[in-house]
C-alpha positions as CSV (number, residue, x, y, z in Angstrom):
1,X,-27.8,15.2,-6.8
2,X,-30.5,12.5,-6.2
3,X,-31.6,11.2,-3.2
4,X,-32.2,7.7,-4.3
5,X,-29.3,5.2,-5.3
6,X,-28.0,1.4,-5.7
7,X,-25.0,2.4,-3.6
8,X,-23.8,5.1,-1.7
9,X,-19.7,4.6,-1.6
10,X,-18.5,6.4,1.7
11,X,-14.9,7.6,1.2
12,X,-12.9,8.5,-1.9
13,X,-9.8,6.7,-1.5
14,X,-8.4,4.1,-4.3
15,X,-10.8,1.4,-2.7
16,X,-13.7,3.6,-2.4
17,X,-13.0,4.7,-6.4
18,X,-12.6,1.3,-7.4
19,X,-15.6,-0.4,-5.7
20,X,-17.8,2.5,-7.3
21,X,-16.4,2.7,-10.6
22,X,-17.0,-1.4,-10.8
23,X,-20.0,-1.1,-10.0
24,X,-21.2,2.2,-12.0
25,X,-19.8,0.4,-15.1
26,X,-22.0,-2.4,-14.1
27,X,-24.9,0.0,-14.1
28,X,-25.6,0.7,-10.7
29,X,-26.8,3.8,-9.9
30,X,-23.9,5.4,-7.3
31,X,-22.4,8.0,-5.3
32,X,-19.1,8.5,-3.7
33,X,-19.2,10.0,-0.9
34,X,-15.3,12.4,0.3
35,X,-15.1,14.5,3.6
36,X,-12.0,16.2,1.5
37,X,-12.8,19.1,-1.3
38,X,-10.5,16.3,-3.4
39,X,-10.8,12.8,-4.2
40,X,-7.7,10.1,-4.1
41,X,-7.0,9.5,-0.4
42,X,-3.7,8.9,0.2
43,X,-3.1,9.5,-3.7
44,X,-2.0,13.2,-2.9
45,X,-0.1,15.3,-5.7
46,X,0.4,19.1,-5.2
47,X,1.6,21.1,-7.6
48,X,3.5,23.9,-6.1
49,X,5.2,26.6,-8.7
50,X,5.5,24.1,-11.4
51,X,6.6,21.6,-8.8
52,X,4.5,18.0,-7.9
53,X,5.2,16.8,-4.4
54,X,3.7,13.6,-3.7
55,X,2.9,13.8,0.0
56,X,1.7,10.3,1.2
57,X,2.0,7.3,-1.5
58,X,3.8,7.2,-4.2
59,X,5.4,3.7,-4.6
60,X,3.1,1.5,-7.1
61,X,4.3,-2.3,-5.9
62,X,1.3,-3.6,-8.4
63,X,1.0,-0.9,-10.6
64,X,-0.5,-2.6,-14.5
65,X,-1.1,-5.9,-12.6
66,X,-4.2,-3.9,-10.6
67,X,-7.2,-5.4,-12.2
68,X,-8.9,-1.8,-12.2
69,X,-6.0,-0.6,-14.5
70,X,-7.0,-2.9,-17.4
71,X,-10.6,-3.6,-16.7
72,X,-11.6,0.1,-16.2
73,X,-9.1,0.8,-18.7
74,X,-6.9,3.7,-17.0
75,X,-4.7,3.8,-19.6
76,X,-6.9,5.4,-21.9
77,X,-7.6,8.0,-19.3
78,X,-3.9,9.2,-18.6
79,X,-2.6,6.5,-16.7
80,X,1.3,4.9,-17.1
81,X,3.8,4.0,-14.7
82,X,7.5,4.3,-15.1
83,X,9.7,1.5,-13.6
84,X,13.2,2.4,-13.3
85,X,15.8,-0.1,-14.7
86,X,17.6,0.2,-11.1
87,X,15.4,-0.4,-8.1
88,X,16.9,0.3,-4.9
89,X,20.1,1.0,-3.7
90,X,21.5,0.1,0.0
91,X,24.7,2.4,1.3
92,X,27.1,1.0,3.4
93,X,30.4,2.0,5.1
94,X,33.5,2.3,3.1
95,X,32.0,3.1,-0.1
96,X,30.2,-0.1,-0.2
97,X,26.6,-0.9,-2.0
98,X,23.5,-3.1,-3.0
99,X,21.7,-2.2,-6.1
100,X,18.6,-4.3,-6.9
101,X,17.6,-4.3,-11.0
102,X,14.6,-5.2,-13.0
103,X,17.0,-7.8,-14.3
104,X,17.8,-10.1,-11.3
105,X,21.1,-11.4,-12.8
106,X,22.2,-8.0,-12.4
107,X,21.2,-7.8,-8.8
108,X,22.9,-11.1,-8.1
109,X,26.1,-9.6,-9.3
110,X,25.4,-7.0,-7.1
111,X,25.4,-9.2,-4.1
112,X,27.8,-11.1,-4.9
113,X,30.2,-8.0,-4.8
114,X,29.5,-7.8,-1.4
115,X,29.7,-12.1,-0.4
116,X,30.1,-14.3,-3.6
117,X,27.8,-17.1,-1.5
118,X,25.1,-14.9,-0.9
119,X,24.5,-14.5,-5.3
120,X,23.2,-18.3,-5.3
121,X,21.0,-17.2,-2.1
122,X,19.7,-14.6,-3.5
123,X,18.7,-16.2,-6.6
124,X,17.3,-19.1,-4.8
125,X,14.9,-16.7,-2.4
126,X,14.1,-14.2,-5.5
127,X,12.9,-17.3,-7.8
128,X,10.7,-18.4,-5.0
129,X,9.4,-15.3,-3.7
130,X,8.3,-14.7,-7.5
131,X,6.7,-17.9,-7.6
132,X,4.9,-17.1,-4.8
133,X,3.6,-14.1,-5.4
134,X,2.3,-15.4,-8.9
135,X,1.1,-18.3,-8.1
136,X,-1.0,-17.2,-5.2
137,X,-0.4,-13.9,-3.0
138,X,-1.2,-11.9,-6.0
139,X,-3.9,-14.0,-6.8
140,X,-5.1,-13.8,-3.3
141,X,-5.1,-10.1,-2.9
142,X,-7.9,-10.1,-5.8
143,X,-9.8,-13.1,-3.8
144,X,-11.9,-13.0,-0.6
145,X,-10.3,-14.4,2.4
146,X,-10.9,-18.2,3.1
147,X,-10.5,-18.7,7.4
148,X,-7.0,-19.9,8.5
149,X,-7.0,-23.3,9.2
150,X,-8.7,-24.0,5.9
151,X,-6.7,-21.8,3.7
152,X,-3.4,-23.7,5.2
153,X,-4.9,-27.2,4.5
154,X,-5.3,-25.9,1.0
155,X,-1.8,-24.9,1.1
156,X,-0.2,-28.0,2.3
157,X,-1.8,-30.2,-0.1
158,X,-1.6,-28.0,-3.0
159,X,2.0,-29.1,-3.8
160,X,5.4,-28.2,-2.5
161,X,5.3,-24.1,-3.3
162,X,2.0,-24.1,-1.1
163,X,3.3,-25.8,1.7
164,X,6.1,-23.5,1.8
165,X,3.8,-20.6,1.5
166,X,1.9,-22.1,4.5
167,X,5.6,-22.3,6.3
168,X,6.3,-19.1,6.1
169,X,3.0,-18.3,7.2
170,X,4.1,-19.0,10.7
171,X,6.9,-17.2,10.6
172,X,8.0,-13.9,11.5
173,X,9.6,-11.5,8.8
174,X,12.9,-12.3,10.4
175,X,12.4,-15.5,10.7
176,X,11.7,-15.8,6.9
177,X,15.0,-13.6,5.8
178,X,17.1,-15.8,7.8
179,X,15.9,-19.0,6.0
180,X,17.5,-18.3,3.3
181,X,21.2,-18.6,5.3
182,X,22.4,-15.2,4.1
183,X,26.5,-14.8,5.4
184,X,26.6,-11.0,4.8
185,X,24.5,-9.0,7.8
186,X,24.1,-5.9,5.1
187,X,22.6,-8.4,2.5
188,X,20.2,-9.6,5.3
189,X,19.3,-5.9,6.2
190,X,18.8,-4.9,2.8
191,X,16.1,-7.5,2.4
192,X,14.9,-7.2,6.1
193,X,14.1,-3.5,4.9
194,X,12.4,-4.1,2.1
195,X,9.9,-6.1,3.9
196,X,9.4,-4.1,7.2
197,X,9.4,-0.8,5.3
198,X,5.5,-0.3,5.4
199,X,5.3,-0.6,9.1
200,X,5.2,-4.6,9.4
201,X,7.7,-5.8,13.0
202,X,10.4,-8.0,12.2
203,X,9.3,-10.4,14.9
204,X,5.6,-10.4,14.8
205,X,4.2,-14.2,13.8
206,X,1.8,-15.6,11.2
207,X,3.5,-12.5,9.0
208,X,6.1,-14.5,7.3
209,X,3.9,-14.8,3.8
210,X,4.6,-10.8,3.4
211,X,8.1,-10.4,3.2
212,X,7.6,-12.5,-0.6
213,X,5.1,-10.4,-2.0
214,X,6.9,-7.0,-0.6
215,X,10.3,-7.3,-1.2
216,X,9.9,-9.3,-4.8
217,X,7.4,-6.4,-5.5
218,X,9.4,-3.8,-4.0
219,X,12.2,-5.4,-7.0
220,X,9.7,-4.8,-9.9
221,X,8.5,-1.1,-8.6
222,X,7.2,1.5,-10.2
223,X,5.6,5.7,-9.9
224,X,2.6,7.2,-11.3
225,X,3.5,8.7,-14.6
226,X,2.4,12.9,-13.6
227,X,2.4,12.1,-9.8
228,X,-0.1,9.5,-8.0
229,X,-3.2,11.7,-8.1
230,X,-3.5,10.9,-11.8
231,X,-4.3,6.8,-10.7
232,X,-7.4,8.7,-8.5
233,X,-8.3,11.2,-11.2
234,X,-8.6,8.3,-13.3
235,X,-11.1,6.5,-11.2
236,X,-13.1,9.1,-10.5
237,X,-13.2,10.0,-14.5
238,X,-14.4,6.4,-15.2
239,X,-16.7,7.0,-12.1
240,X,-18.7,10.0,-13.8
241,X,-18.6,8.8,-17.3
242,X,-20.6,5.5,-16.3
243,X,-23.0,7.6,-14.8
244,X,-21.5,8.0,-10.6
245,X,-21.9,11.0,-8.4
246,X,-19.1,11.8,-6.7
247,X,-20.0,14.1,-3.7
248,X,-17.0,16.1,-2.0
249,X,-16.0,18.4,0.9
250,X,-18.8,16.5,2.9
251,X,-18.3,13.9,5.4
252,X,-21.4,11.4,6.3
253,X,-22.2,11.6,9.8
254,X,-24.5,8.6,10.2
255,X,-25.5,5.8,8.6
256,X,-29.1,5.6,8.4
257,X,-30.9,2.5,9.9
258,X,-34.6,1.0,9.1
259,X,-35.6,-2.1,11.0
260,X,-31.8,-3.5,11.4
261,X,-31.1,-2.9,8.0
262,X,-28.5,-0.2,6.7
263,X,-30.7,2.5,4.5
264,X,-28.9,5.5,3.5
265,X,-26.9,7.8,5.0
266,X,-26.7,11.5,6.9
267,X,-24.4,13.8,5.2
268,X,-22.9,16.8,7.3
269,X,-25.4,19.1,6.3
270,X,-28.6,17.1,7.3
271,X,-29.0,15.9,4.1
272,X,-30.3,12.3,3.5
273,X,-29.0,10.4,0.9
274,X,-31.1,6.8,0.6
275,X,-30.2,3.2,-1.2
276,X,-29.7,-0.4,-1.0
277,X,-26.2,-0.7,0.2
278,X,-23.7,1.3,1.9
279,X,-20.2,0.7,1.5
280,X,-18.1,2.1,4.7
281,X,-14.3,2.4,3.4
282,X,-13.5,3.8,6.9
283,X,-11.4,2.0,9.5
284,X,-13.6,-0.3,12.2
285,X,-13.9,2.2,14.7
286,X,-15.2,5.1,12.9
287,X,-17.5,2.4,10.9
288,X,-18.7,0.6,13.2
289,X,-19.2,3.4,17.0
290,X,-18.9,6.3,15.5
291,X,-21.5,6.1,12.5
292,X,-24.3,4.3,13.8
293,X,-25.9,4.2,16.9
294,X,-24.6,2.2,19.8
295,X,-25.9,-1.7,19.9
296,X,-26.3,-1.9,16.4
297,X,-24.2,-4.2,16.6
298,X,-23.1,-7.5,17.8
299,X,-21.2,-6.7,21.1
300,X,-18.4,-8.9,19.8
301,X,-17.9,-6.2,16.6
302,X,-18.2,-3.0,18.8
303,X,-15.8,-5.0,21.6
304,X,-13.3,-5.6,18.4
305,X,-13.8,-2.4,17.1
306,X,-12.8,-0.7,20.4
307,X,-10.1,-3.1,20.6
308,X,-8.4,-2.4,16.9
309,X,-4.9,-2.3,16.9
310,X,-3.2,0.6,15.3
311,X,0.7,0.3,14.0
312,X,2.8,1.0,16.8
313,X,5.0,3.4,14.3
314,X,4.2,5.5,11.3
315,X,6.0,7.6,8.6
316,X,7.7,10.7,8.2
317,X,7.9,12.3,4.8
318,X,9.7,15.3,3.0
319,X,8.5,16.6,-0.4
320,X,10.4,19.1,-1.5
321,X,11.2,21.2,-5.2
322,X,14.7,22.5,-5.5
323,X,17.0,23.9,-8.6
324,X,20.4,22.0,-8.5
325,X,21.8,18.8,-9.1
326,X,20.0,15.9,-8.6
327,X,21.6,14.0,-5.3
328,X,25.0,12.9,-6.7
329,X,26.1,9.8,-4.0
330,X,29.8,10.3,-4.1
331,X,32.6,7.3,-3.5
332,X,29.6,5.0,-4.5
333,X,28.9,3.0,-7.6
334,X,27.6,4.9,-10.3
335,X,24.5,3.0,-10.6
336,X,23.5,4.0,-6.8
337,X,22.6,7.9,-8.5
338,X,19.9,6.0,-11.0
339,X,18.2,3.9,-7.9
340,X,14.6,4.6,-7.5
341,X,15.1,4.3,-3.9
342,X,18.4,4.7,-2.2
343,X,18.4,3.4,1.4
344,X,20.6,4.6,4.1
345,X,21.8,4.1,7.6
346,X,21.5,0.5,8.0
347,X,24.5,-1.5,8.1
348,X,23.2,-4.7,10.0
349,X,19.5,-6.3,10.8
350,X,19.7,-5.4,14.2
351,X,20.3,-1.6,12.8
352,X,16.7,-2.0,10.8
353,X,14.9,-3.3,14.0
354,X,16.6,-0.7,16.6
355,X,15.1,1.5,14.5
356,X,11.4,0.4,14.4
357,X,11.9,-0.3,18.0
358,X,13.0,3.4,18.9
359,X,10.0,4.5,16.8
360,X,7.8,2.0,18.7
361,X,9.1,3.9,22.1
362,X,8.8,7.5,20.5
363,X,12.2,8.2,19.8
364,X,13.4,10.3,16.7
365,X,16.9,10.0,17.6
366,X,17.5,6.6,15.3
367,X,18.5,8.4,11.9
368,X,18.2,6.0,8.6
369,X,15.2,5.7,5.8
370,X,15.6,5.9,2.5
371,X,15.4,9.3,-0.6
372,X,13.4,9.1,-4.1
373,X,13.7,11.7,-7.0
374,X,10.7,11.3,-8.6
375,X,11.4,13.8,-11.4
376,X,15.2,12.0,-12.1
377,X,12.1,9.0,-14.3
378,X,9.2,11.9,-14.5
379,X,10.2,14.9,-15.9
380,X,7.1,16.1,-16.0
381,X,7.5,15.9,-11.5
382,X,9.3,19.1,-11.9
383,X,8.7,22.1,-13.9
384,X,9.5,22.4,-17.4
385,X,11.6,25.6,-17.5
386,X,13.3,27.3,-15.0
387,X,16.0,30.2,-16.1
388,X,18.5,29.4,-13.2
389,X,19.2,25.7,-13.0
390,X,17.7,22.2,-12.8
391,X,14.7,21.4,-11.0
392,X,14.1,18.4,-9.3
393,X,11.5,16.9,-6.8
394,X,13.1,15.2,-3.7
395,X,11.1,13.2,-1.2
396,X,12.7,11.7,2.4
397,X,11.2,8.9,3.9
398,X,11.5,7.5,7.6
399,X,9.9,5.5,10.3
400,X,8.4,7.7,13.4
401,X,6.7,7.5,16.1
402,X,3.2,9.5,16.7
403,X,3.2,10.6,20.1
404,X,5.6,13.5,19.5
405,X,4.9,17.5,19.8
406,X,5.4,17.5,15.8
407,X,3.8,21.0,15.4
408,X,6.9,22.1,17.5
409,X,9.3,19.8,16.2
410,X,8.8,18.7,12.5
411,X,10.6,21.9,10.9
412,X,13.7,20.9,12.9
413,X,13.4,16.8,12.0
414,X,13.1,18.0,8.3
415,X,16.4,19.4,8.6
416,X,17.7,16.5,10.2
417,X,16.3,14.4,7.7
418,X,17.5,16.5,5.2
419,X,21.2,17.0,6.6
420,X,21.5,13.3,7.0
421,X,20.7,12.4,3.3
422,X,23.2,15.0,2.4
423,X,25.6,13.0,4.4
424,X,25.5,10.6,1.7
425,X,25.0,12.8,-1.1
426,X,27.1,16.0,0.1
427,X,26.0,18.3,-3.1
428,X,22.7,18.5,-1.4
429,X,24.0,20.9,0.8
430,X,24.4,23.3,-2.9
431,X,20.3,23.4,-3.5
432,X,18.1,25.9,-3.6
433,X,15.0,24.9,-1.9
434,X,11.9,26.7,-3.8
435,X,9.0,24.3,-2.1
436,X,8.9,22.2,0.8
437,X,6.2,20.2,2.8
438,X,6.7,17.8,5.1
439,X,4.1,15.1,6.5
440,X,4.4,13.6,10.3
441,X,2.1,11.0,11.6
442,X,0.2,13.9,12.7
443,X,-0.4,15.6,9.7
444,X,-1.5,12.0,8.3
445,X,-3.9,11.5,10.5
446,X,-4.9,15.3,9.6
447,X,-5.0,15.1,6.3
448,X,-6.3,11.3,6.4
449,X,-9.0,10.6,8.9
450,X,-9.1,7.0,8.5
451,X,-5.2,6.9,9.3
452,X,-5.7,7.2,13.0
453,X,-2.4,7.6,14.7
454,X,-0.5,7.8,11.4
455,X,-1.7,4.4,10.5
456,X,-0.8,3.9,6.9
457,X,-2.7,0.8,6.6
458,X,-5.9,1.9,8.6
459,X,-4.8,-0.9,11.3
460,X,-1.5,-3.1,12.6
461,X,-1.2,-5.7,10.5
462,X,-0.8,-8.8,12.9
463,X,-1.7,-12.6,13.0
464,X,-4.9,-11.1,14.6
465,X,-5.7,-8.8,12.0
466,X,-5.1,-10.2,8.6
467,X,-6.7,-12.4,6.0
468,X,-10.2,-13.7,7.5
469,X,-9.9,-11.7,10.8
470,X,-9.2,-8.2,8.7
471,X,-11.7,-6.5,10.4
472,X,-13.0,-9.3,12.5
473,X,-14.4,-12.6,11.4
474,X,-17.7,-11.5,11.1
475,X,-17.0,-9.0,8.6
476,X,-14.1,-10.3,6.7
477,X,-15.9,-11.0,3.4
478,X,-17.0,-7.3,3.0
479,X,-20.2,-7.6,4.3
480,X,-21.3,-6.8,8.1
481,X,-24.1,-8.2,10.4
482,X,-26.2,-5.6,9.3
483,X,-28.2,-6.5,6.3
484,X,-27.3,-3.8,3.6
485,X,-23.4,-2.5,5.2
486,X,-20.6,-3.4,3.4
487,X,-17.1,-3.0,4.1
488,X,-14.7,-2.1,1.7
489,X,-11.4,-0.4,2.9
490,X,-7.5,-1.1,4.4
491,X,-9.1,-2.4,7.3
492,X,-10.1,-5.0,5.4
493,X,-8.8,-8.2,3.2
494,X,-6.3,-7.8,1.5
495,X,-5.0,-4.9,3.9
496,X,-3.6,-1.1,2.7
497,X,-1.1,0.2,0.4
498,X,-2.1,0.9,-3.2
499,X,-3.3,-2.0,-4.2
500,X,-7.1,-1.8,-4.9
501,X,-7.6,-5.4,-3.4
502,X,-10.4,-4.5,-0.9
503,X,-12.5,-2.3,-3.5
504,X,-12.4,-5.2,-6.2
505,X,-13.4,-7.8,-3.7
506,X,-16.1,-5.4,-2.2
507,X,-17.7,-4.4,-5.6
508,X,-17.7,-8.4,-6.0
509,X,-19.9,-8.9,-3.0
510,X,-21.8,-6.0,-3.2
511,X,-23.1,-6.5,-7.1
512,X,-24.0,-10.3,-5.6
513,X,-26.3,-9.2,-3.0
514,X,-27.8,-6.5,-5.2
515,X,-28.4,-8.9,-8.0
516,X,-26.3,-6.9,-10.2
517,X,-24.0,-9.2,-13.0
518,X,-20.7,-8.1,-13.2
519,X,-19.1,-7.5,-17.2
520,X,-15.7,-8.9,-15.7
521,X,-15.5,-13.0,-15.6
522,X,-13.1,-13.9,-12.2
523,X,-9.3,-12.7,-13.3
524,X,-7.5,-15.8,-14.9
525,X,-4.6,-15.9,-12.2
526,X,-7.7,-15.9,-9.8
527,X,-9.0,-19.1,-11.8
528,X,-5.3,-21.1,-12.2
529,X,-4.8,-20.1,-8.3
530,X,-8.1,-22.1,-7.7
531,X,-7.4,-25.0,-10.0
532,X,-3.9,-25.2,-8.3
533,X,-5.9,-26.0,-5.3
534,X,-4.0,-22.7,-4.0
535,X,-7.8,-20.8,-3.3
536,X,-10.2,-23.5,-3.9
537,X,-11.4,-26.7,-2.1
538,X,-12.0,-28.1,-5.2
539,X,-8.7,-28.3,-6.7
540,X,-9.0,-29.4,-10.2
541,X,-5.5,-30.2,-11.3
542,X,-2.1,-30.8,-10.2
543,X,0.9,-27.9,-10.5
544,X,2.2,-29.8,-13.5
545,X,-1.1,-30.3,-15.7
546,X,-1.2,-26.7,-15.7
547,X,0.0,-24.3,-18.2
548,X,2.6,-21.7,-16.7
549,X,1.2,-18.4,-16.0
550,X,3.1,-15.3,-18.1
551,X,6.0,-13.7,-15.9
């Protein structure tokens, strides 16, 4: 290991590997930096007697349209997704379902067998929320954040799909769903679901412009071919061919500081590591009290740093490996038993937000979430011969609040969790459990330091705390008062989830201020969002003289 480099990457998380591996491959001389023995953050596969149980993320909303997967070319080291033709499913009473397809005439038909109006609805809100996310949120997840008021002037003027985007900006989540006029409450909860399902509140403001991006994403979803470690095995693989260091089972306990400027950092072990820039992929707090000494800072970053908002509920998950039958949902259509995701309990919106709301106030009593058999589109999930039966992989997932005794009472919620699905699917009961583990928020925040309190996305996501104010304002474009820090994590532009938004941008700002050229041109949707006038000031063409972007 040297003790001299461009950039010293702390955390190895898909933002930390991405920021790195950009700018190894542009020849900088780096080291990533992981308190855990493995790399991959939240990208957590075990393999348990054959089995692979991904415990925290595991749905790829982005997947191929990640710049990293075709600039750092993944796919040459190991990495595919598989996107099942039949999305999610939603159970109702009576026998009753919604199935949503790759092919959205299919998922019209769908909800039209539930309220024939609702199919013209739903084709109205899918087309748009595709637009959208085309046309600029995905674009803007890949783009540094412009402040509020300017980013909805460029909105409004941009053309009739901007000024919509800038609408729905204003609104709430519900507020957005109910736009759309749906008759049926389960089609309305179905969607509602879809875009509160990563911890978002139905009824907090300014978050309209989400629900687009998640549920049209959350349409066109996809899993890690192998399990999601293989996304962070490839990083760190392009990491170390281009040259990177990546330093694990050590955690940096200071950042090292030479007249105001950021110079290296302290590892665990007293070592010193020294370099131009530091890139903190930690959440505000840690970043900015805990790693440098206090006053470092502007009082109005250590004030917002103190004051960061955490999600007000988190996530329980159960992983387990059994030999049976995959789930078989019986009285329902048989096109519910191929979902990637089948969703039960909620029969109504006000049945999706009693249950955030009973998380919010620590209650486990609310039962509903939704199941994924990751080996049913993997077969290599499960293990590849087993004398007595079928193996599958099953995974549980629910909303839950984090001030529980969990180490006393997660054992018995799995079973709940468990008994519930089985509800649905009664040849459950019939498996043979080989492997089980079972995350609370707890063991999230265990496992994942920078998810304090369970917080999947390092941080609430709130009017407050998005887009130019993700952390605070004066950090928003990934670099910090302090002449040499960089920020580069969830807690930052574009937010958290898989996505690899805050590590490109990052390794953007970070190669400027070290003078470093980048081998990557700005992405093309980047430069069409611009010329729409979508991202840029300088619009340089209307929607129509524009050629359409591929679907």
């Amino acid at each position: 290991m040297s003790e001299s480099y461009d950039a010293v990457v702390i955390g190895a998380g898909p933002n930390g590997l991405s920021c790195g591996a950009y700018l190894a491959r542009a020849g900088a001389k780096v080291a990533v930096i992981e308190r855990c023995v493995e790399t991959g953050g939240g990208l957590v596969t075990q393999e348990l007697s054959g089995f692979r149980l991904n415990h925290h993320a595991l749905y790829m909303m982005l997947a191929e349209l990640m710049p990293p997967y075709q600039e750092l070319d993944l796919s040459s080291r190991g990495v595919s997704f598989v996107r099942p033709e039949v999305q999610a499913a939603f159970l109702f009473e009576g026998g009753k379902s919604l199935t949503l397809h790759l092919d959205a005439a299919e998922s019209r038909r769908s909800v039209e067998a539930l309220c024939q109006a609702d199919g013209e609805r739903f084709a109205v809100m899918y087309e748009e929320f595709g637009a959208m996310c085309q046309r600029f949120l995905i674009p803007a997840t890949y783009f540094p954040p412009i402040p509020p008021i300017e980013q909805t002037q460029l909105l409004e003027t941009s053309g009739e799909l901007g000024s919509r985007i800038a609408a729905f900006s204003e609104m709430s989540p519900r507020e957005v769903i109910d736009e759309y006029g749906f008759e049926d409450p389960r089609v309305k909860a179905a969607f509602l679901y879809l875009g509160m399902m990563f911890g978002i509140d139905a009824d907090e403001g300014g978050l309209g412009f989400l629900l687009p991006i998640y549920v049209y994403r959350l349409m066109n979803n996809a899993i890690v071919r192998g399990g999601s470690h293989q996304l962070s095995s490839a990083l760190r693989r392009s990491l170390e061919e281009d040259g990177a260091e990546v330093i694990t089972g050590t955690a940096v306990d200071e950042i090292l500081m030479e007249d105001g400027r950021a110079t290296g950092v302290r590892l665990g072990d007293g070592k010193e590591i020294r370099c131009r820039a530091v890139v903190s992929t930690l959440n505000p707090v840690q970043t900015f009290t805990k790693l440098v000494p206090e006053g470092t800072f502007p009082e109005e970053v250590e004030d917002g740093a103190r004051e960061w908002e955490w999600e007000e509920w988190s996530l329980f998950m159960v992983n387990s490996g059994i030999v049976g039958e995959a789930p078989h949902y019986e009285g329902y259509d048989e096109s519910v038993d191929e979902a990637l995701m089948v969703v039960m309990g909620y029969e109504c919106p006000e049945d999706v937000i009693a249950h955030s709301e009973a998380a919010k106030a620590g209650s486990v009593d609310h039962m509903a979430g939704h199941a994924t058999v990751p080996s049913l589109f993997d077969p290599l999930q499960a293990p590849n011969h087993v004398p007595f039966g079928t193996p599958h992989v099953l995974r549980w997932e629910t909303w839950a609040p984090y001030d529980r005794d969990w180490l006393s009472e997660r054992d018995a919620f799995a079973e709940r969790c468990m008994e519930f699905w089985a509800g649905y699917a009664p040849n459950l009961r019939e498996r043979n459990t080989r492997v089980s583990v079972c995350w609370s928020p707890k063991d999230i925040e265990t496992q994942l330091a920078t998810m304090a309190r369970g917080s999947i996305k390092h941080g609430a996501y709130t009017s407050l705390q998005m887009g130019y104010n993700r952390p605070l304002p004066d950090c928003s474009e990934y670099t910090t008062p302090v002449d040499g820090l960089f920020v580069a994590g969830a807690s930052t532009h574009p937010g958290g989830m898989v996505i690899m938004g805050p590590g490109y941008n990052a390794s953007r700002a970070v190669a400027s201020a070290l003078g470093i050229e980048l081998p990557w041109p700005q992405l093309d949707s980047v430069r069409l969002a611009c010329e729409r006038g979508y991202l840029s000031l300088d619009a340089l063409a209307e929607d129509a003289a524009l050629p359409e972007e591929d679907e």
